[in-house]
VMD Tcl script that builds the backbone (N, CA, C; Angstrom):
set m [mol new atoms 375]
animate dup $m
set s [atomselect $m all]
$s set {name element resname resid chain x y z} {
  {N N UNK 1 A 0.840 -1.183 0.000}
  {CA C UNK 1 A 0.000 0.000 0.000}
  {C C UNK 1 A 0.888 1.250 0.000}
  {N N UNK 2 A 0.429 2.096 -0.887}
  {CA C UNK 2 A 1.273 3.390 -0.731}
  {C C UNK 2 A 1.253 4.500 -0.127}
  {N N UNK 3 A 1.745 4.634 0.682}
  {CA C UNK 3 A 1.506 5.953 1.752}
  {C C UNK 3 A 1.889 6.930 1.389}
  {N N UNK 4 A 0.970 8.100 0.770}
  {CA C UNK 4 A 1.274 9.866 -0.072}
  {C C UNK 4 A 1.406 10.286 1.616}
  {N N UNK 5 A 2.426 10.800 1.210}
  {CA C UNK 5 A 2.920 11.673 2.413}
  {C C UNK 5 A 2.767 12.847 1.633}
  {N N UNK 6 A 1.791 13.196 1.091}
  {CA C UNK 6 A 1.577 14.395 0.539}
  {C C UNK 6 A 0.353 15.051 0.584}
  {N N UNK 7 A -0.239 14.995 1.783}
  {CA C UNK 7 A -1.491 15.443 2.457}
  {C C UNK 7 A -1.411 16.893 2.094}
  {N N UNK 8 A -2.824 17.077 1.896}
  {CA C UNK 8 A -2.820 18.610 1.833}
  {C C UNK 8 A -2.640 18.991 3.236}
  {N N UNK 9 A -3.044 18.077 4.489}
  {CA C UNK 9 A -2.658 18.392 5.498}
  {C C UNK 9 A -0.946 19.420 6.395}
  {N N UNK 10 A -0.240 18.374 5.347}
  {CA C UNK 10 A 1.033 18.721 5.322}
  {C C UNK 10 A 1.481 20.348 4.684}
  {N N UNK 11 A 0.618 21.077 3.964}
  {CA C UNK 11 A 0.907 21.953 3.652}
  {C C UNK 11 A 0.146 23.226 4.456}
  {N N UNK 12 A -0.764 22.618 5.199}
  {CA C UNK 12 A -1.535 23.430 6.136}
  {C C UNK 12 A -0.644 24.209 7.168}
  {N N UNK 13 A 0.094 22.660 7.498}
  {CA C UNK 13 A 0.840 22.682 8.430}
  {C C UNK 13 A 1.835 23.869 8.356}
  {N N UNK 14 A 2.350 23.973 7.176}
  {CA C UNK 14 A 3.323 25.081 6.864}
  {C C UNK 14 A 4.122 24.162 6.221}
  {N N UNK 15 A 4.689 23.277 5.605}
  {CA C UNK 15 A 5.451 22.443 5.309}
  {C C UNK 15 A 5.557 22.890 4.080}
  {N N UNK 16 A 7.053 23.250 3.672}
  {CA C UNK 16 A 7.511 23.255 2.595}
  {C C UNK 16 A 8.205 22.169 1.661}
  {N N UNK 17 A 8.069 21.840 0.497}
  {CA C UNK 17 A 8.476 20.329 -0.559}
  {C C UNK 17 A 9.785 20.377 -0.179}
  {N N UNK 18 A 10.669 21.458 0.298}
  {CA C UNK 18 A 12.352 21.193 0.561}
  {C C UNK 18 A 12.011 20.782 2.268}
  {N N UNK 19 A 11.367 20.661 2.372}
  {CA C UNK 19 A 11.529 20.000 4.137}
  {C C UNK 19 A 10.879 18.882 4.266}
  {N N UNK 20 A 10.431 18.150 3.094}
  {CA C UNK 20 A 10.198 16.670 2.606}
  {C C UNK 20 A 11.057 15.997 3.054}
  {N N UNK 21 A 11.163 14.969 3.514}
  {CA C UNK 21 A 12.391 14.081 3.877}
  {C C UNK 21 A 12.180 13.442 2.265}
  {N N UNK 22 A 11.434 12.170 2.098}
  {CA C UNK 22 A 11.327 12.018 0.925}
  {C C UNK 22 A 11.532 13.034 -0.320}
  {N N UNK 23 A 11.187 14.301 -0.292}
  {CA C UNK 23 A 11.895 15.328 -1.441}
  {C C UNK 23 A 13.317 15.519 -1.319}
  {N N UNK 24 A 14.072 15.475 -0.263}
  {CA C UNK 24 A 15.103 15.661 0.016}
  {C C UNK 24 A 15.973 14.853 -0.785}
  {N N UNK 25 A 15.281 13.427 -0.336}
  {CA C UNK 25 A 16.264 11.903 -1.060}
  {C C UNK 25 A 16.127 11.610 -2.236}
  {N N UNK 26 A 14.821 12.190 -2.767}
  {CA C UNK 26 A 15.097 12.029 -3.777}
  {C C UNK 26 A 15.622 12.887 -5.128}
  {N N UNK 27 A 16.000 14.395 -4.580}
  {CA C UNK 27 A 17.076 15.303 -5.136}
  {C C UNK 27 A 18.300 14.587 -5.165}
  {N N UNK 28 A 18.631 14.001 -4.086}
  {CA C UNK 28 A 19.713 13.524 -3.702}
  {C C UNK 28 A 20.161 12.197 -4.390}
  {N N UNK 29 A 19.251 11.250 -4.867}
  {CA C UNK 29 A 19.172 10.006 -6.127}
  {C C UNK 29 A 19.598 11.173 -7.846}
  {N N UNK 30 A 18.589 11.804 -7.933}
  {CA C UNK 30 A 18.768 12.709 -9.175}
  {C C UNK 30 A 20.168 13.146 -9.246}
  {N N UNK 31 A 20.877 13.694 -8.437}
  {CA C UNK 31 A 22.095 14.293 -8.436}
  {C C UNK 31 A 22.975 13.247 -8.445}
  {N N UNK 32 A 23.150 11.891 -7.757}
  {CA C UNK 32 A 24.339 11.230 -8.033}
  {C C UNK 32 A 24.339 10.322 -9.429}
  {N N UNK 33 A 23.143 9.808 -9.682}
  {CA C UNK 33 A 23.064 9.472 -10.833}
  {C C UNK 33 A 23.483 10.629 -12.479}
  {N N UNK 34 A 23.323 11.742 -12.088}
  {CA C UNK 34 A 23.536 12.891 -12.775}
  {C C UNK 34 A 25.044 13.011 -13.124}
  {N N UNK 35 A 25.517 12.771 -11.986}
  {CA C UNK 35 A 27.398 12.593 -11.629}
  {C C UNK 35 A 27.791 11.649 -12.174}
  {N N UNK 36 A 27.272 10.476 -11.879}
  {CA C UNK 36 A 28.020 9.001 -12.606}
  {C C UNK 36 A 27.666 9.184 -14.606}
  {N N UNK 37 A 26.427 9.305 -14.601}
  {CA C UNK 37 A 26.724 9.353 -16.077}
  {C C UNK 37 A 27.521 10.255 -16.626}
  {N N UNK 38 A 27.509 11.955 -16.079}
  {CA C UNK 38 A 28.320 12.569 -16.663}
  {C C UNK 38 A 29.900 12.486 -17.150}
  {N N UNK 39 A 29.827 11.297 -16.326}
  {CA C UNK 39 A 31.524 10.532 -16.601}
  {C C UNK 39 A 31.607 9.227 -18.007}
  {N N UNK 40 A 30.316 9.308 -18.436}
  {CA C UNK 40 A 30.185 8.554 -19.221}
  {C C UNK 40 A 30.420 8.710 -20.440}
  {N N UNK 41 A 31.294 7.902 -21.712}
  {CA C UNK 41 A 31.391 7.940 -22.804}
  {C C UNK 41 A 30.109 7.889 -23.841}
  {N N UNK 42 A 30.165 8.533 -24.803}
  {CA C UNK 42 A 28.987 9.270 -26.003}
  {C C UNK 42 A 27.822 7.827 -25.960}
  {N N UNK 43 A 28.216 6.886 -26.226}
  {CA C UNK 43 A 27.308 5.284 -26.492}
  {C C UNK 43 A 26.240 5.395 -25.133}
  {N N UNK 44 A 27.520 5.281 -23.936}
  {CA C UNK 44 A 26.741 4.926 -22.925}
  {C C UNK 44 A 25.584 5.756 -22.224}
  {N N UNK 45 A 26.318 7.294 -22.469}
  {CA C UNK 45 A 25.278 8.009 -22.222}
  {C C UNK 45 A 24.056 8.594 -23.133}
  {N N UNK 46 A 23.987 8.206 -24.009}
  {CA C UNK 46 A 23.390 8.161 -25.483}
  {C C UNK 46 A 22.128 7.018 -25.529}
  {N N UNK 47 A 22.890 6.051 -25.167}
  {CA C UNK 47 A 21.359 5.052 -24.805}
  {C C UNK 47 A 21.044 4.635 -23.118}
  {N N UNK 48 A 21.984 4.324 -22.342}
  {CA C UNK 48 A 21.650 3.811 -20.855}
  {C C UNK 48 A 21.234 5.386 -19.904}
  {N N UNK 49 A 22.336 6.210 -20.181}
  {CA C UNK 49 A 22.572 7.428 -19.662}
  {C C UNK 49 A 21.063 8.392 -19.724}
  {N N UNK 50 A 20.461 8.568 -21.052}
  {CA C UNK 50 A 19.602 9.529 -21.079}
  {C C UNK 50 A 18.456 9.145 -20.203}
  {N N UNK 51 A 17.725 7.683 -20.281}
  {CA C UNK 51 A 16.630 7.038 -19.998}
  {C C UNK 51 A 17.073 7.140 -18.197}
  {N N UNK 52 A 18.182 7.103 -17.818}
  {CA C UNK 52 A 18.624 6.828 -16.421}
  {C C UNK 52 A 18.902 8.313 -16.034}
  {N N UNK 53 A 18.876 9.090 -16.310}
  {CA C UNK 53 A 18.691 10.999 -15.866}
  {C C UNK 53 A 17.389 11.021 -15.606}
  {N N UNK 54 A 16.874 10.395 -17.273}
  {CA C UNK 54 A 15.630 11.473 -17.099}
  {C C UNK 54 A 14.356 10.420 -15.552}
  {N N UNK 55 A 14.295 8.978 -15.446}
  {CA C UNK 55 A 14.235 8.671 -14.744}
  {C C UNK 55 A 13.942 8.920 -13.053}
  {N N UNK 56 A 15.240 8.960 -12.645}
  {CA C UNK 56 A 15.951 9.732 -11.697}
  {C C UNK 56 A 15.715 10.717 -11.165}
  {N N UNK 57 A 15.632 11.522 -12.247}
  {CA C UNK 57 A 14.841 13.190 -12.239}
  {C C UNK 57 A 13.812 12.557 -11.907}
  {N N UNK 58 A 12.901 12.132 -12.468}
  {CA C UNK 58 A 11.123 12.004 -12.586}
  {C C UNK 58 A 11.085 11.971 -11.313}
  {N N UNK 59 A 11.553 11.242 -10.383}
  {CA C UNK 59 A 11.141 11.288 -8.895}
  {C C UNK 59 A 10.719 12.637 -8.502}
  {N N UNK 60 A 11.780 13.044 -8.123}
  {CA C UNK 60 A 11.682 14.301 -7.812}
  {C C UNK 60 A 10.657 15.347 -8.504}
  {N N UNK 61 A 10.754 15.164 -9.570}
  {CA C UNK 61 A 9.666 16.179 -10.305}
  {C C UNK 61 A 8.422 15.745 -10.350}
  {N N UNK 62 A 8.048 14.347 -9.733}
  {CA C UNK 62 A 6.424 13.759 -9.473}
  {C C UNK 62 A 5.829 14.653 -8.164}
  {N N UNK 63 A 7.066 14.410 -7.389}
  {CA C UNK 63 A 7.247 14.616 -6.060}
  {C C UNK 63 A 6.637 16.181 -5.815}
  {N N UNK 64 A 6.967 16.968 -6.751}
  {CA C UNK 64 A 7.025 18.595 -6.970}
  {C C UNK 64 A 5.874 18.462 -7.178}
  {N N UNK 65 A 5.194 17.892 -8.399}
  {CA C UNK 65 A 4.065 18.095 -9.074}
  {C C UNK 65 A 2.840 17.969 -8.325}
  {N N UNK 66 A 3.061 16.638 -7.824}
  {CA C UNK 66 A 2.004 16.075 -6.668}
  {C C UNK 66 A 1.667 17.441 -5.609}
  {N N UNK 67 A 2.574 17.698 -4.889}
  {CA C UNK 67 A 2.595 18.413 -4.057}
  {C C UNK 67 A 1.915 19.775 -4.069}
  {N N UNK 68 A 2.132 20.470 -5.724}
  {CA C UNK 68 A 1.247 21.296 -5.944}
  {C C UNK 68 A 0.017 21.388 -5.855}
  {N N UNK 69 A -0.614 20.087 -6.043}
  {CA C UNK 69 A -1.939 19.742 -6.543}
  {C C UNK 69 A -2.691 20.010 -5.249}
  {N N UNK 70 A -3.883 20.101 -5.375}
  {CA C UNK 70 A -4.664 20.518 -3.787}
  {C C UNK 70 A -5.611 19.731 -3.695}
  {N N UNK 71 A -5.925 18.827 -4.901}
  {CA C UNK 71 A -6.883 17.527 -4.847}
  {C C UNK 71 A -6.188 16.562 -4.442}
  {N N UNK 72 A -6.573 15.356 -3.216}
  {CA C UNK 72 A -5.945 14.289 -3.059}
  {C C UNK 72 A -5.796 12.841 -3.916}
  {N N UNK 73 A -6.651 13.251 -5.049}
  {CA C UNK 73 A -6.634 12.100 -6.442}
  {C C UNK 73 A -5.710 12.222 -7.022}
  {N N UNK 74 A -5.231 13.804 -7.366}
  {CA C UNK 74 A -4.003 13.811 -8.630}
  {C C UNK 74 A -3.172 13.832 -7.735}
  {N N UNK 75 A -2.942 14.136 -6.546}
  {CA C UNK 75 A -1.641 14.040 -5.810}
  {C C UNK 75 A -1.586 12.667 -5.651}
  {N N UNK 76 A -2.177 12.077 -5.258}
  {CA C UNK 76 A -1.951 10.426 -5.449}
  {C C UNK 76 A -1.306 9.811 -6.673}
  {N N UNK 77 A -1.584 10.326 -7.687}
  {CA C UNK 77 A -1.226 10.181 -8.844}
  {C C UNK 77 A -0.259 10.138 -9.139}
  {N N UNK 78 A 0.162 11.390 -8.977}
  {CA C UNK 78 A 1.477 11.516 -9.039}
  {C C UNK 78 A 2.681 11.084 -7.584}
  {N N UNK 79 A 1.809 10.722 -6.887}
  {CA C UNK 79 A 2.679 9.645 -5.360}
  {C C UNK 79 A 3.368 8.525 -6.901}
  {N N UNK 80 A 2.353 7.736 -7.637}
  {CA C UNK 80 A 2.363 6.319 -7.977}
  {C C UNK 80 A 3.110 6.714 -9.188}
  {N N UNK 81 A 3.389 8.088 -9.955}
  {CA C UNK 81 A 4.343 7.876 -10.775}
  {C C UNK 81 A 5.979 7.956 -10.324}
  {N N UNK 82 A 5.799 9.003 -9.167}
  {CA C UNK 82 A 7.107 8.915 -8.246}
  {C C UNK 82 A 7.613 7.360 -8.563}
  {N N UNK 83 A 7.310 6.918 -8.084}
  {CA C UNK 83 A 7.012 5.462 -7.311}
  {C C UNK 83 A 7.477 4.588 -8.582}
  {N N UNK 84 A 6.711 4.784 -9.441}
  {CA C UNK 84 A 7.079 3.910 -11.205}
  {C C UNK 84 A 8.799 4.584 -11.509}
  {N N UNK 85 A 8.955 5.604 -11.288}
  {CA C UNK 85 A 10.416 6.256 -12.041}
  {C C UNK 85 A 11.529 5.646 -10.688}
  {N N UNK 86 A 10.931 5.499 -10.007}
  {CA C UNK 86 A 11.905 5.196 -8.753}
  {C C UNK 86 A 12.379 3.407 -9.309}
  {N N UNK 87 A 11.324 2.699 -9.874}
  {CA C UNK 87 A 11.626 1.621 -10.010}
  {C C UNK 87 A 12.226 1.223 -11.568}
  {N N UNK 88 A 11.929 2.539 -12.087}
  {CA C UNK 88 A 12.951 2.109 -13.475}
  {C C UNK 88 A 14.078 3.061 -13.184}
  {N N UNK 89 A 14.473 3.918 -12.369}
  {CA C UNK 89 A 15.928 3.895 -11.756}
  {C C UNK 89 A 16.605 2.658 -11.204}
  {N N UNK 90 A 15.604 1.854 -10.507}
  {CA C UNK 90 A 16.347 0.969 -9.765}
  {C C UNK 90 A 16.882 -0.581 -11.139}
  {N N UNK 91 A 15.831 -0.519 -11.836}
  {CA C UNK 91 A 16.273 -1.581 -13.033}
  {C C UNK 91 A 17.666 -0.768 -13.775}
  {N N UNK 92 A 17.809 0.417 -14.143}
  {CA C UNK 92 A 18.499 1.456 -14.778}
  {C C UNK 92 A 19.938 1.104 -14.171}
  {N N UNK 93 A 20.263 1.077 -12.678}
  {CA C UNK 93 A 21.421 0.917 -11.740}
  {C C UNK 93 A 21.358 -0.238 -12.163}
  {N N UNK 94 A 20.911 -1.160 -11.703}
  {CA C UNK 94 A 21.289 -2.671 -12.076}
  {C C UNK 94 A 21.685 -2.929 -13.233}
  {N N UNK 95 A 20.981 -2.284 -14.651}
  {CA C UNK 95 A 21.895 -2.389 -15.841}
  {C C UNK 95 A 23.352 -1.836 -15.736}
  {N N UNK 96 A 23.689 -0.723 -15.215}
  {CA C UNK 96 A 24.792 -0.160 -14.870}
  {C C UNK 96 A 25.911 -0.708 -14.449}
  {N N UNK 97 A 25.147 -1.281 -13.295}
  {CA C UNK 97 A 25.974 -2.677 -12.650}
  {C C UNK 97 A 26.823 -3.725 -13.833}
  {N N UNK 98 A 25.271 -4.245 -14.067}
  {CA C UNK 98 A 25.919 -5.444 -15.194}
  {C C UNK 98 A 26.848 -5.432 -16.221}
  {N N UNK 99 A 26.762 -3.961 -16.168}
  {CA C UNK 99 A 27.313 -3.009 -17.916}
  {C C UNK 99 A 29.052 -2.623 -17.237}
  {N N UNK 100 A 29.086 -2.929 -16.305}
  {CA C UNK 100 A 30.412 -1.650 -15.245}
  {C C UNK 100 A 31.011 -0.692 -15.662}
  {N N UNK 101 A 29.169 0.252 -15.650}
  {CA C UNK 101 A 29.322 1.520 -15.708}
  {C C UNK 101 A 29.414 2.261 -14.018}
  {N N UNK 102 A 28.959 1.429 -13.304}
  {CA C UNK 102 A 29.163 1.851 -12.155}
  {C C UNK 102 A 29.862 1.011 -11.160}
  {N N UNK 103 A 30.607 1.505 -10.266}
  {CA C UNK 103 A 31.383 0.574 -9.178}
  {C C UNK 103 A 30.584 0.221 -8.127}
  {N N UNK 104 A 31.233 -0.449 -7.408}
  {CA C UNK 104 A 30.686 -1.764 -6.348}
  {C C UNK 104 A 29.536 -0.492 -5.581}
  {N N UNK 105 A 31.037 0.404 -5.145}
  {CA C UNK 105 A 30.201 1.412 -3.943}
  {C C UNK 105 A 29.053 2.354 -4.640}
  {N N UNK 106 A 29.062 3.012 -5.699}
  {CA C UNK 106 A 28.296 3.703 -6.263}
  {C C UNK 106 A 26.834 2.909 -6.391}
  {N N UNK 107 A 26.611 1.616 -6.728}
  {CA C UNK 107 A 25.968 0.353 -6.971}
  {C C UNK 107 A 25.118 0.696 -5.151}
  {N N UNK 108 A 26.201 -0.155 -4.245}
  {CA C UNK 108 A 25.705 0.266 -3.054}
  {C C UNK 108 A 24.874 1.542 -2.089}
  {N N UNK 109 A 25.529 2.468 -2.798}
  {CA C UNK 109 A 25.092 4.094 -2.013}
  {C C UNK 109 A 23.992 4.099 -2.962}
  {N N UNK 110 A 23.752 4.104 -4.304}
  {CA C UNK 110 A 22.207 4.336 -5.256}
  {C C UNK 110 A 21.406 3.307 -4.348}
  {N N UNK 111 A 21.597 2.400 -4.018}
  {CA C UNK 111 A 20.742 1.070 -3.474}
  {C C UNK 111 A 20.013 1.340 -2.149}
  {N N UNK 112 A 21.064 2.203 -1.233}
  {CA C UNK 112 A 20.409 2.366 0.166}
  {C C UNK 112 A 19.850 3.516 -0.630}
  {N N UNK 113 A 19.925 4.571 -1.287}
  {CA C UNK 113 A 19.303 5.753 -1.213}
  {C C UNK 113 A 17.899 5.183 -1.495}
  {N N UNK 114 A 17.523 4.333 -2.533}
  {CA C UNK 114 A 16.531 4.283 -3.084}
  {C C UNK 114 A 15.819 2.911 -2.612}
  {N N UNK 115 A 16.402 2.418 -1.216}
  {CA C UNK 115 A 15.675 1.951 -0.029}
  {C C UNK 115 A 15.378 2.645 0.577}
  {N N UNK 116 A 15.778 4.091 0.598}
  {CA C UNK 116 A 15.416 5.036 2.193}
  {C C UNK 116 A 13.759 5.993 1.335}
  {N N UNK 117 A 14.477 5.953 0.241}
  {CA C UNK 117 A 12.637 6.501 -0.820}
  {C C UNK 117 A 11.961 5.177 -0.720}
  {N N UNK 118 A 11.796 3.991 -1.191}
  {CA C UNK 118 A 10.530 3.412 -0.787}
  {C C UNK 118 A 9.893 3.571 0.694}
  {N N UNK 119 A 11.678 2.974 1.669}
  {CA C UNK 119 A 10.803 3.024 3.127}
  {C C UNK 119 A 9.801 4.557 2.994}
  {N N UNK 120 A 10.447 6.090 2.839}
  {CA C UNK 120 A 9.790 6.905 3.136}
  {C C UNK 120 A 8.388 7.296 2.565}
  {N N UNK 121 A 8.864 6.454 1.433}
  {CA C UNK 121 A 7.164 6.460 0.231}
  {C C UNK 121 A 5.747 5.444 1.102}
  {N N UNK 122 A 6.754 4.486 1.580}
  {CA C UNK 122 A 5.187 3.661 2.121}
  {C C UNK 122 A 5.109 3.817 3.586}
  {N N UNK 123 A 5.699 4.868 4.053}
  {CA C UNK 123 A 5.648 5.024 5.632}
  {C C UNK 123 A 5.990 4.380 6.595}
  {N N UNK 124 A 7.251 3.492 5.931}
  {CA C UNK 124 A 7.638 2.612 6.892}
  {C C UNK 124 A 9.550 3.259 7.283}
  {N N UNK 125 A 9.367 3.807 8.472}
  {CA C UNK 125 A 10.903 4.256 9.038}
  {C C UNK 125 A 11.699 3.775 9.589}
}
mol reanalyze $m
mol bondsrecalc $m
mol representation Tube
mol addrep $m
């Protein structure tokens, strides 16, 4: 079950999208993945590279989008596309892996980050 931590409640509150824990982490997925490809040669970032930015990004920018919204349907909505880009990042790294475009630790640190976004996506801490 997916837990939107994106209550309109939350914005009542005063809560701003940069004081998201979940918005936080997942700037923070966008940016290292951003880093590793940029080290990447024309091929790799040409076919693995683009689909794995734009990805990556999507979190974060569901995350934004949702948050705007003041209906709890489309913010949901956009909870579950978060949620879809988070998991073709996570297939995206694993090609990376297989491909060794990325190292052991880079492999590792993308892995907890984008364990600490599901835990924070389904409300489990």
């Amino acid at each position: 079950m997916l837990v939107c931590i994106f209550y309109t409640g939350n914005m009542a509150k005063g809560l701003r999208l940069e004081e998201l824990e979940v918005y936080k982490v997942s700037m923070t997925i966008g940016e290292m993945v951003w880093e590793i490809v940029a080290r990447w040669e024309y091929f790799e970032k040409k076919t693995l590279g683009a689909q794995y930015v734009s990805a990556a990004d999507s979190i974060a920018f569901n995350i934004s989008e949702g948050y705007g919204r003041f209906h709890y349907k489309e913010n949901k909505n956009f909870c579950y596309y978060s949620r879809g880009s988070a998991k073709e990042t996570l297939t995206a790294t694993q090609k990376a892996k297989t491909r060794n475009l990325i190292t052991e630790e880079e492999f590792i640190i993308l892995s907890q980050k984008m364990d600490a976004y599901f835990r924070l996506m389904f409300g489990v801490y």
